[in-house]
N, C-alpha and C positions, 0 to 999 in steps of 0.2 A: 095732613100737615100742610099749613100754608107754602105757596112759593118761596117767599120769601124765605121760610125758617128753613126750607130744602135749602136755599143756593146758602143764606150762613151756616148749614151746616157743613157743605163742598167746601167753602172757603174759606172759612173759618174752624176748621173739623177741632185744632189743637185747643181751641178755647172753648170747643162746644163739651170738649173730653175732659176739661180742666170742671167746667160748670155741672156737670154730671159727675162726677166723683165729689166736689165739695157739697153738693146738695143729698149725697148718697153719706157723708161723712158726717154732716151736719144731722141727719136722721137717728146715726147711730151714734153720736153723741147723747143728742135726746134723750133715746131710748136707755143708757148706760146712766142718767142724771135721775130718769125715773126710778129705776132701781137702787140707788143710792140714798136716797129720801127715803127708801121704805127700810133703811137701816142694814142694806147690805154692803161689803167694802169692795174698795172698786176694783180688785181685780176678779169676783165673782160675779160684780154688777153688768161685766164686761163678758163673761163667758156666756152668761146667761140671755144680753143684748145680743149678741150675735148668732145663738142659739135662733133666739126669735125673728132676727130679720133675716136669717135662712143665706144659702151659698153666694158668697158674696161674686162671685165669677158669672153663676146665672143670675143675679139681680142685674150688675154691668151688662148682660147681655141682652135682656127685657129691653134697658134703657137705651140701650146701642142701638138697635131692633128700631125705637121709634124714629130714629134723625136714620134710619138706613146706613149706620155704620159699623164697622167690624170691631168686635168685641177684644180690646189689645191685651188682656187678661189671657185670654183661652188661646189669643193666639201665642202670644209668648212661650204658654206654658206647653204647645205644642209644639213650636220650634225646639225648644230646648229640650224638652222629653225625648223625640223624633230624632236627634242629631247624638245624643246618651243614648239609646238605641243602634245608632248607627255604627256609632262606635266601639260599644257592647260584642255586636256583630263582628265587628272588623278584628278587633283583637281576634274571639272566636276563629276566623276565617281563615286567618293568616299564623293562629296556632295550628291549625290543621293541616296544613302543609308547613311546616318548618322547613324543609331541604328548599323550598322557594323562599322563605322570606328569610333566613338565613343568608342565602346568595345574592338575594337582590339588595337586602341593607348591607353587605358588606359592599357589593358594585356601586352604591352610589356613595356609603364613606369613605370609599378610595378616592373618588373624582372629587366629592364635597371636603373633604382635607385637604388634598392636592392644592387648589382653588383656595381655600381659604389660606394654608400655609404663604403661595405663591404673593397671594394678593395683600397679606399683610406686611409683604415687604415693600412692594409697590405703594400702598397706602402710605407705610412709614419713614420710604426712600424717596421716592417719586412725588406724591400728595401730597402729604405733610411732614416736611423734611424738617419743621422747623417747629419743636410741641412747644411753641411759647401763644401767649394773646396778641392776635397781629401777624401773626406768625407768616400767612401769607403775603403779608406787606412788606415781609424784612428784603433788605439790600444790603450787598457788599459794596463799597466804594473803594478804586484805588488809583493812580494814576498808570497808565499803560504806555510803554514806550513807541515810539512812532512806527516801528516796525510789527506790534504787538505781541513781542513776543517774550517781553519783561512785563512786569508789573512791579510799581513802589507802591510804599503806605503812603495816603496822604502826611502833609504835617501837621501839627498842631495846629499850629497857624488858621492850615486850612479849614483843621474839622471846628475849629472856635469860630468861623465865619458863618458858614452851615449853619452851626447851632444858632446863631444870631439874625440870620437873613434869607436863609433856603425856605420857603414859602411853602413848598414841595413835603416837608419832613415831619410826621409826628413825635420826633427821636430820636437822638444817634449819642452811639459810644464807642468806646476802643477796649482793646482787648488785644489779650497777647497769651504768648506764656515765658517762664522761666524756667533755668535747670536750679537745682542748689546740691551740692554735696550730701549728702548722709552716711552713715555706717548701718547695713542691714545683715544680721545674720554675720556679723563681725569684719564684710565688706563693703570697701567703700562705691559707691553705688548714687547715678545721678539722677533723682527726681525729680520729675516734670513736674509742672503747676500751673494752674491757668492763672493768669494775671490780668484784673480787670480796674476800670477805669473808677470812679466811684460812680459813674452813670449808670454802669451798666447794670448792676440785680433792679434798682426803680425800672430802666427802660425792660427788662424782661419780664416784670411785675412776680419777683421773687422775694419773699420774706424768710431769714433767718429761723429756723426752728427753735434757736436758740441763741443768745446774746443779740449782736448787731452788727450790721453792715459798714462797710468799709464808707469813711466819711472823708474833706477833705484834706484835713490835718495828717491823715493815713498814708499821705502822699509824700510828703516832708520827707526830705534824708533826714535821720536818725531816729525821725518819730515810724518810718513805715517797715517796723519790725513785729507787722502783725499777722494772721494768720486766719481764714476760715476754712473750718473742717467741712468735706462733705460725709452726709450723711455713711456712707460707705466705710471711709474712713473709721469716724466717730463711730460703730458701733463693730468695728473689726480691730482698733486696737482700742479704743478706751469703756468699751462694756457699753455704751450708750450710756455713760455716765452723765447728771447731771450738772456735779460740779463741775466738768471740765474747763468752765471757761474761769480764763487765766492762767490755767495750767501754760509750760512752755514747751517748745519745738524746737531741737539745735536745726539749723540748717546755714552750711556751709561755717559750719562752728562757729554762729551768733544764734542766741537764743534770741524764737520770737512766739510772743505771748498770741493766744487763741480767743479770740474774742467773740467768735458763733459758729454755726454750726451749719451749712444749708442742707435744706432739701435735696431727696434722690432727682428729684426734675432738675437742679443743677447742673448734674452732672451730663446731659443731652448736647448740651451748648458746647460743650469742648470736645465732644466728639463728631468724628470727620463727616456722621452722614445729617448734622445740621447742614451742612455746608462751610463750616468754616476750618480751617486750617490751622486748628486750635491741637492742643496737647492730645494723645490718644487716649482710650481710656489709662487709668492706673490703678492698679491695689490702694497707693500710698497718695491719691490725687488728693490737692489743697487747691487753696485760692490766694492771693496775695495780692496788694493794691500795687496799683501803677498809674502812673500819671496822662502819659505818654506811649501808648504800645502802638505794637506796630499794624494794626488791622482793626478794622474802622467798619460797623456795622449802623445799620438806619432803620428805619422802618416809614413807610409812606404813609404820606395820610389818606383815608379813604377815595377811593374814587379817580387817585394822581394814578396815571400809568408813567411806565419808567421813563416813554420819550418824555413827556412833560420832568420827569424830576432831572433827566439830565438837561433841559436846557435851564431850568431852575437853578441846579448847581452851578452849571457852565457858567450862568450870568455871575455868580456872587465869586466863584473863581477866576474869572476875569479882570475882575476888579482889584484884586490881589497882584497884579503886576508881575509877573511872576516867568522867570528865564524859560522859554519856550525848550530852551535846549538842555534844563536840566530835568531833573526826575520831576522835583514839584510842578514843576509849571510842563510837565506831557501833560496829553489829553485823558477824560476822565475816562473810566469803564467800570460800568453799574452793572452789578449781574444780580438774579435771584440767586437765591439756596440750592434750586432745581439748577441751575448752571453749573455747579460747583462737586453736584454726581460725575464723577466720570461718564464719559458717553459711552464707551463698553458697558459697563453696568447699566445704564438706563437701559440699553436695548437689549441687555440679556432680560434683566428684569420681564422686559414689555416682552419678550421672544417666548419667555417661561411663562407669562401668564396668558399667553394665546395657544402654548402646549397644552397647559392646565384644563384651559377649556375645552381644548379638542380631550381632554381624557374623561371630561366631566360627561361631553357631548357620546361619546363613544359609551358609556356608564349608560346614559341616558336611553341609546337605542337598545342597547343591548338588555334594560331591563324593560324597555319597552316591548320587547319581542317576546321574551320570558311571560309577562303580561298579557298578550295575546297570547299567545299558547296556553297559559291558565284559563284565561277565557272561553278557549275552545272547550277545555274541560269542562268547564263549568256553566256551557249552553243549557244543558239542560233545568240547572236551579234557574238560571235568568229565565228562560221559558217557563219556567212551571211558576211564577216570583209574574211574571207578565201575564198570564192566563189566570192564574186568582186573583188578577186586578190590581196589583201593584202600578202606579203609574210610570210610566218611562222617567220623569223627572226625579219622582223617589228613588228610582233606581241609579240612576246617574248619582244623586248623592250620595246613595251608597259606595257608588264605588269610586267616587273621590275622595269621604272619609278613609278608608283603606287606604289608597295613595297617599294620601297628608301622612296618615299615622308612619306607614313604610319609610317615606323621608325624614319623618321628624323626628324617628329613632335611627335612623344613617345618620342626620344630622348634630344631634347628640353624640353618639360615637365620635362622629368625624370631629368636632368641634374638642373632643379630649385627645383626640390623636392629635391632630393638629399642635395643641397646648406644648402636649409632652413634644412632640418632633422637634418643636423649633428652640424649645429650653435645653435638646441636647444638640441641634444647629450651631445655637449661638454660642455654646461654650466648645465647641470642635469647629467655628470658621477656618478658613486657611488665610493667607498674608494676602493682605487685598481687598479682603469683606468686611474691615472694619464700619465700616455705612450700615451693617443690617446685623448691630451689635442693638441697636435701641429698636429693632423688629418685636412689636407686640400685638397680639389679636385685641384692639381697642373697638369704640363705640362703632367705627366706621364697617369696621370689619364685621360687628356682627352681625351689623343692618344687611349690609350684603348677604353673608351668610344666608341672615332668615330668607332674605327675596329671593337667593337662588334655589332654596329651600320650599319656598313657596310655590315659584312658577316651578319648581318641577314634579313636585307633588299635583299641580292641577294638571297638569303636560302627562301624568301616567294615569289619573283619572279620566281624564280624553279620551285616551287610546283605546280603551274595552268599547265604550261608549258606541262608536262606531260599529261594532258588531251590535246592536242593539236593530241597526236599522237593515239586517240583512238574517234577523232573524226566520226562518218557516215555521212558528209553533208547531202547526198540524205535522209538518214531515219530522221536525224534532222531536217532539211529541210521541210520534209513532216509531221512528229508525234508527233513534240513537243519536249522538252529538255528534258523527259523521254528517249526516244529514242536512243540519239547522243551519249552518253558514254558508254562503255561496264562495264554497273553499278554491277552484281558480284565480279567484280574485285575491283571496286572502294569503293564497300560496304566493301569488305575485306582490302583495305587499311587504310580507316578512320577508321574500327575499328583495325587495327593494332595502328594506331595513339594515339586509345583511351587506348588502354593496355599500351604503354609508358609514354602516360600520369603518370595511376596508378600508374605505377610499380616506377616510379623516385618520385611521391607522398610517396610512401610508404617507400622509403629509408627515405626521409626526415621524415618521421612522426614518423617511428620508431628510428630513433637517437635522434628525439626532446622526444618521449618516456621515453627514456632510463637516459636523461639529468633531465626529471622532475622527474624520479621516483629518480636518485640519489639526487636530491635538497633534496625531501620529507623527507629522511632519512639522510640529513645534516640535515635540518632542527629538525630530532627528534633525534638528537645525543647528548650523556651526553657530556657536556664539562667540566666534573669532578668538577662543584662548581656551588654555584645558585648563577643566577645574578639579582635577584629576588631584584629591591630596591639599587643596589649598585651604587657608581659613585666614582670613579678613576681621579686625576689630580694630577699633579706634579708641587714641588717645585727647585726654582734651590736656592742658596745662594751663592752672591760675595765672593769672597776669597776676596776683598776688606773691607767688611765688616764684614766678620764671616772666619779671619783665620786658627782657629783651630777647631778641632775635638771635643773639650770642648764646644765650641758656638754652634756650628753646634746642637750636640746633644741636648743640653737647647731647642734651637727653639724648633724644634721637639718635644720635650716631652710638653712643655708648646702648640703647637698647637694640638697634641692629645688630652692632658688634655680639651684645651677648646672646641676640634668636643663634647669629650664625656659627656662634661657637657649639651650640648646643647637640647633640649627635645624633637626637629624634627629628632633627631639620636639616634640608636638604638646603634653603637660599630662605632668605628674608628680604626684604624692602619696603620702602615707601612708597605711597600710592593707591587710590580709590580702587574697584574694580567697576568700570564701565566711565567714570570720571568722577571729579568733584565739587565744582565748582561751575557756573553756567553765563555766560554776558552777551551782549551782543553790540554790534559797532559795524563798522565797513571797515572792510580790510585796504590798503594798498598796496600794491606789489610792484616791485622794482623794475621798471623799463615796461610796465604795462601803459597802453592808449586807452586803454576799457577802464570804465570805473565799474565798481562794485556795488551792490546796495548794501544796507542792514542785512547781517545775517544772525542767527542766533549759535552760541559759538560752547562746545561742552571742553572747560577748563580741568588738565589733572596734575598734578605738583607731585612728581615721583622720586625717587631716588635712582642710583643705579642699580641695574639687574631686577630692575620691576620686570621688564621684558619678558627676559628670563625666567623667572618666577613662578609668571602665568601661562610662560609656553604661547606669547602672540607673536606669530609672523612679525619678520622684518625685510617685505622684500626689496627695499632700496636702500643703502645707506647703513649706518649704525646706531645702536643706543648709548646712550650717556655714561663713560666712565668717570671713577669717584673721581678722578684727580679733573674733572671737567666742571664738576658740580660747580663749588665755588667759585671757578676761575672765571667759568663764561658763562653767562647769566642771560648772552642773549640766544644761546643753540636752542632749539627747540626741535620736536619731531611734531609730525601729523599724520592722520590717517591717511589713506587712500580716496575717500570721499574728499576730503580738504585740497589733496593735491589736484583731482581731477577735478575741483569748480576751479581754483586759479593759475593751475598750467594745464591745463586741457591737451593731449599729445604730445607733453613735455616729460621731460625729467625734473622732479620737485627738487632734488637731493642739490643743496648747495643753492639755490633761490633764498632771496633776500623779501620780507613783508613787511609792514605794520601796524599797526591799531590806527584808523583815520589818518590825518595828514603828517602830525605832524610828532610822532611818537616816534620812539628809537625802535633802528629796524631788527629784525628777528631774522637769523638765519637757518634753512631747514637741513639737520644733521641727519635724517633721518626718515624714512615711508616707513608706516605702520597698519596690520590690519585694525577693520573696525572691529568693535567689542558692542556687541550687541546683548542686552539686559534686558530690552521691552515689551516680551512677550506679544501680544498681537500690534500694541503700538510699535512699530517696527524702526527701529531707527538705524536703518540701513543707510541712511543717507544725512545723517547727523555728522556735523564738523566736529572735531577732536584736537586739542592741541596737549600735549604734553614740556610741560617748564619744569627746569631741578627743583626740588622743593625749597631752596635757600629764597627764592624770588617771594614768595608767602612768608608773611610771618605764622610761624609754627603753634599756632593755640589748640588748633586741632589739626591731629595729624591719624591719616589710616593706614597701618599696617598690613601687609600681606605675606602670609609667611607658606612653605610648600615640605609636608612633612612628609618622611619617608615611608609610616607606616598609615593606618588609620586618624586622620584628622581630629578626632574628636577626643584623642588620647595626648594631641599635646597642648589642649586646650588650660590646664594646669599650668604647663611649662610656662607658654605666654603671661598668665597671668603672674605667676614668681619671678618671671624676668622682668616685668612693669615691675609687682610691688617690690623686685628690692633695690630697685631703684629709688622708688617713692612711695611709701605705702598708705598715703592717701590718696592717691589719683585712681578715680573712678575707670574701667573699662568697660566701653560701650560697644553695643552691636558685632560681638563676635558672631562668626557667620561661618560655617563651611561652605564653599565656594558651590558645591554640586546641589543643597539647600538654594543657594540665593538662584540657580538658575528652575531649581524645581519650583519656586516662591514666584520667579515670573510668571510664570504660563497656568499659574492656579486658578486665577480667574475663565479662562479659558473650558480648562479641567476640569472646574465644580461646573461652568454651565456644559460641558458634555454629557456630562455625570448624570445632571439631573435630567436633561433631555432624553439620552438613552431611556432612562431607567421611566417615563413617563411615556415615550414611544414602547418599550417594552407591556407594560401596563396596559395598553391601548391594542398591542397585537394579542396578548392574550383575553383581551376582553373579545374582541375580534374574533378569535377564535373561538372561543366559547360561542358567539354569537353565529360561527358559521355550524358547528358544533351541533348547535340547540336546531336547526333549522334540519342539517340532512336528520337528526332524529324522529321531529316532529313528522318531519314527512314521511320518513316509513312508518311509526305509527300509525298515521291515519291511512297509509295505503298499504297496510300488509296484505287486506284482503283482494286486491286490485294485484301483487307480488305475487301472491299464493295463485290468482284464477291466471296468469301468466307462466309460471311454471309448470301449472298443468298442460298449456297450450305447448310446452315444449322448448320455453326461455330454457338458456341456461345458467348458471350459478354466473360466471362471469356477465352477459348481458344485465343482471338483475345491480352486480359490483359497480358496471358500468352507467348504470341509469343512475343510481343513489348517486355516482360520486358526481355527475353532474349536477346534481341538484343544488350542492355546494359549489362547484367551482365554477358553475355561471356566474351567480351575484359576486363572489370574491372578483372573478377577472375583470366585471366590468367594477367593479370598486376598485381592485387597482388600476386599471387604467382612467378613470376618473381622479386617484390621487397620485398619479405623477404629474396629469393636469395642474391641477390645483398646487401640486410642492412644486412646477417648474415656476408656477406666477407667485410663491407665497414665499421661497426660501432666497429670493431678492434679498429681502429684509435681513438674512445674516451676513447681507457681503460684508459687512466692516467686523463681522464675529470672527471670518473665516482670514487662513493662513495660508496663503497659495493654492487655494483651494477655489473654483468659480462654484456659483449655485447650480450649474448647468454641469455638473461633472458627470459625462457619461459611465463611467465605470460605478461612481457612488451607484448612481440610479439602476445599473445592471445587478448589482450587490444586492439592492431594496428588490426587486422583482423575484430575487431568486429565493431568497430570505422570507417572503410573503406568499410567494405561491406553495411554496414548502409546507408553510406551516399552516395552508389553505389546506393541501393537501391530507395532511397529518390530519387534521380538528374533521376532513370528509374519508377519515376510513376507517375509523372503526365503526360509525354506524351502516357504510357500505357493505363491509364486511359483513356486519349481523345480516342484514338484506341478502346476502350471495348464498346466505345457508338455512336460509326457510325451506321448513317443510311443509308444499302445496298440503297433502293428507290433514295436519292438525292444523293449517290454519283454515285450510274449508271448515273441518267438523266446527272448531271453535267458533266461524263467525254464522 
């Protein structure tokens, strides 16, 4: 062959392989056209062409042959055949031992569900908190007050500017929600509703399933008595009927007509773990237009980062002229979606998917060792598979098919566990987790899944591998699978394996530690009042129906007068539990030199014997008697925290204050303790002021009443005392008192929960893994046991040799993972409750707990070891 046609066919190979196939196709053309003329049809003319130009794979190969290239026919057909073989085998292999591939696919779809469960809320909270197009670009806009620690809606005004001049925005709209009255199940009952702008389904790029979206005429009083159903809705009371639209809706007894239908994706946007602060989910959830709401959503346009769209804004808001000193005109604040997760939750979240992985990791070793130990067994096929010229690469593949397949059925599994875990998660969350209500294993989730899937499936095909290069045929060959490995070294690895194990055991156990001991201590924390017998619910009252502040107040007193006539209750009043209201200002205080800054200030409108009621301290001063309420309007009491920021070493009781300069002053009747609600957010140090309820106008008012027996039995009473008063007014947020403080600290609670229970997982894989190791090793040394006991060991010496073989790599694993949890469990200071990460007792707790159960997992195969008999294991070996 010329030079030339050498080097085009090197470099040119793909066109030399295209030209030799069409010249190879074109032959057999031909030869099928000759046959055709002789009046045969052409699917004979075809069998019998082919016949005669003979195996089309060694023709390719002749021609391959002349340019010196590889025949991609034969090779194909060998790859594929060869890897169907392998896998042939590998089922084979690993039906042959079931009691191992049993244990080993369940050890890695504990870890690969764990992992996937964990991370699909991560993905769905954290990632992609927001399932729209853009989704990553969305912003919140609001105005923030100068002390930061209010926020208003922008105005209209505003967001019409924006829309017309922000350079920065691909977008923006408002959104809100409403309540409206209904009768459900024959009570009256207040439905939430998302209220959106007519912007807003185009900016989320959502289409009606049915009829049409809210347009601008929708907006109009009198014309905006319309209505769209979400999907949920529409096929839970109306059959997923077609005709529905135009049907009508009473709400707040005005019928209003139904005009579409949206999409379940809808319904993401009004729940809290978008980010927005929109309605929660509901059975009964709608849509309704609004003009004007009060939360103001954007989205960026490609490539803008936030500082650029805040000075974008800032500019066109400036321009508006706008009272520095009121709400509109404070400064802006642009947050992501990701802003808008509580920071507890973020960092549980990130806290549980770095547990996950240590359990995945801990799965990992521990069937890695399992693995080596088959190996050992199975020296002698791999030697005898090596000696009839198997080549070490075929080999290797072999035993990474294996590995793939072992995963890829844990991953299967794990991927149905997962499904089912979180379908019965998300309908048992506790108060607090409404964010990981739209948690689903989507596209992102699965990619992950497969990759972790992947690399660990090659990660245990590895492992064997290595023994390949420390084979002795000839001594294996001749002595047995004792023989073939150079087993000090491999004794030293698997128990290296077994210390990792530990040691990531130990991280996880001591963070999950650290998390129960701060529950304990939520859990025995004063929450400054007894809830002992209490229940809390609230009233709202129509301005339709109770215009004035004269009405309002009647209710009210005519419905305390009848909780406290009642003879299942001990005291009723007026009053939030923890407060109700929230502002912030500078306080001034009478014959003070000091000024004050912004503080943020928790407002509660009570009545008398609220005090009382809840059982809060009062150690200075008194609480408000009725003949006080109306008379004096400016008494107020405060907590403890309030008196010690502005009389500091004083006596509060009888001190004069008031709102900035120039407000009427308040005098304090009263020291009260604080009431503490916030679970890890701890507001120990939150300001409280308590005013008679008459200062408020009365539209919404919360009750608290303290019953003699079982709280949840005069949860009826309350409610016939409201309706026969008015038996249309809605009651909301009944609550027994001992609930709302167990409702705190849930957050908290589920991430203990899960922690433990993923530290738990991780010590018994651990243990298994220490387990598998003292076994393996008296296996392979019985007869090294037995020629020892002859020499005159005894039963104990032989208990005591085994049990070290365990509790070496455990001890130095745990002290490697208290290492590692003293630098790693930083990361929960803001999880924990009076609790540091450095708690010597937690970490005494974790040693004792871990070397126990080191102990435990090295004595029953010690034990077998203490009662060999030299005589039958000489004969036998």
């Amino acid at each position: 062959m010329a030079v030339w046609e050498w080097l085009r066919a090197r470099l040119f190979s793909a066109q030399v392989m295209r030209e030799i196939d069409d010249e190879l196709q074109l032959h057999l053309d031909m030869q099928i056209a000759d046959y055709e003329r002789s009046g045969l049809p052409r699917q004979e003319a075809r069998r019998l062409a082919l016949r005669r130009f003979g195996d089309m794979k060694t023709v390719m190969g002749n021609c391959c042959a002349v340019y010196q290239l590889a025949n991609p026919l034969e090779r194909r057909n060998s790859i594929m055949e060869s890897v169907l073989q392998d896998l042939r085998y590998a089922v084979r292999s690993l039906a042959r031992q079931p009691s191992f591939s049993v244990l080993a696919i369940a050890t890695l779809a504990v870890g690969i569900a764990a992992n996937t469960i964990i991370f699909s809320a991560v993905s769905s909270t954290l990632l992609h908190p927001v399932p729209f197009a853009g989704g990553d670009r969305f912003i919140s806009i609001a105005n923030a007050s100068p002390a930061g620690v209010m926020t208003m809606a922008p105005i209209p005004r505003a967001v019409h500017a924006w829309r017309e001049y922000a350079r920065s925005l691909d977008g923006i709209a408002t959104y809100g929600t409403k309540r409206f009255l209904v009768h459900i199940n024959g009570e009256p009952q207040r439905l939430v509703a998302g209220a959106a702008s007519v912007e807003l389904l185009p900016f989320l790029g959502i289409q009606p399933i049915l009829g049409r979206r809210f347009f601008a005429a929708d907006t109009i009083p009198g014309q905006d008595r319309v209505v769209l159903l979400t999907e949920r809705l529409w096929k839970q009371r109306f059959g997923a009927a077609k005709d529905v639209l135009g049907t009508t809706i009473s709400l707040d007894g005005e019928s209003h007509t139904v005009i579409g239908v949206l999409p379940g994706q809808a319904d993401a946007f009004f729940e809290p773990s978008s980010g927005n602060s929109g309605a929660q989910g509901s059975e009964y959830a709608l849509w309704v237009p609004g003009a004007n709401m009060r939360a103001t959503v954007a989205r960026l346009r490609p490539g803008v980062s936030i500082a650029d769209a805040v000075r974008d804004l800032e500019r066109v808001h400036a321009r508006l002229g706008f009272d520095p000193d009121r709400p509109e005109g404070w400064p802006l604040r642009i947050r992501r979606p990701i802003d808008e997760v509580a920071r507890d939750l973020r960092i549980g979240l990130w806290v549980l998917m770095g547990a996950v992985g240590f359990v995945l990791l801990v799965a990992c070793v521990n069937v890695a060792n399992m693995v080596l130990a088959r190996g050992l067994a199975r020296g002698h096929e791999l030697a005898m598979r090596t000696a009839l010229g198997a080549a070490r690469g075929r080999v290797i593949r072999q035993l990474l098919v294996e590995s793939v397949l072992l995963t890829g059925i844990a991953t299967a599994i794990a991927l149905g566990v997962a499904a089912a875990t979180l379908g019965v998660v998300r309908s048992r969350l506790p108060v607090g987790f409404t964010e990981l209500h739209a948690v689903r294993i989507d596209t992102t989730v699965l990619i992950v899944t497969a990759g972790i899937a992947l690399v660990t499936g090659v990660v245990f095909g590895l492992v064997p591998t290595g023994q390949l290069r420390m084979l002795d045929l000839a001594r294996l060959l001749t002595h047995g699978h004792r023989s073939g490995f150079a087993a000090p070294s491999k004794a030293l690895f698997r128990g290296a394996l077994v210390a990792v194990e530990v040691a990531l055991a130990t991280v996880l156990f001591a963070g999950a530690a650290l998390m129960v001991n701060s529950l304990l201590r939520l859990q025995r924390n004063d929450p400054g009042f007894d809830p002992t017998n209490v229940v809390s619910f609230a009233v709202s009252l129509p301005s339709s129906r109770y215009p004035n502040t004269a009405g309002q107040r009647a209710f009210f007193e005519m419905l305390l007068e009848r909780l406290r006539q009642a003879p299942q209750l001990r005291r009723a009043a007026l009053g939030s539990i923890g407060g109700r209201g929230f502002m912030e200002g500078a306080v001034t205080v009478e014959g003070a030199t000091d000024s004050f800054p912004n503080r943020g200030f928790i407002i509660n409108f009570i009545s008398d014997d609220y005090f009382s009621t809840l059982g809060i301290a009062i150690p200075a001063g008194r609480e408000f008697v009725a003949s006080e309420i109306t008379v004096d309007e400016t008494a107020v009491m405060v907590n403890e925290n309030f008196a010690r920021t502005y009389w500091p070493g004083e006596q509060a009781v009888g001190k004069r204050f008031r709102f900035g300069s120039a407000g009427s002053w308040h005098h304090v009747l009263g020291v009260v303790g604080t009431v503490e609600l916030s679970g890890l957010r701890s507001g120990r140090n939150s300001l409280h002021i308590y005013q008679p309820y008459p200062t408020l106008t009365l539209g919404r008012q919360v009750v608290v009443v303290q019953a003699r027996g079982d709280p949840r039995d005069v949860i009826p009473l309350v409610k016939d005392a409201v309706w026969t008063l008015d038996a249309d007014l809605p009651i909301r947020d009944i609550t027994v008192a001992s609930k709302m403080l167990d409702d705190a600290i849930a957050r908290p609670r589920f991430n203990a929960f899960l922690l433990i229970g993923f530290a738990i997982t991780a010590l018994a894989l651990a243990a298994v893994g220490v387990y598998g190791v003292v076994s393996l090793t008296l296996q392979h040394r019985v007869h090294e046991l037995g020629v020892r006991v002859a020499l005159g060991a005894q039963s104990r010496d032989l208990f005591e040799l085994m049990l070290s073989y365990g509790m070496r790599p455990a001890g130095v694993g745990v002290v490697l993972g208290l290492l590692g949890a003293i630098g790693l469990t930083r990361f929960l200071r803001t999880l924990l409750f009076e609790v540091e990460p450095t708690d010597p007792v937690t970490y005494v707790v974790v040693v004792v707990v871990l070397a126990t159960t080191a102990f435990v997992a090295c004595y029953a195969p010690a034990r077998r070891a203490s009662k060999l008999d030299p005589v039958e294991v000489l004969r036998y070996q």
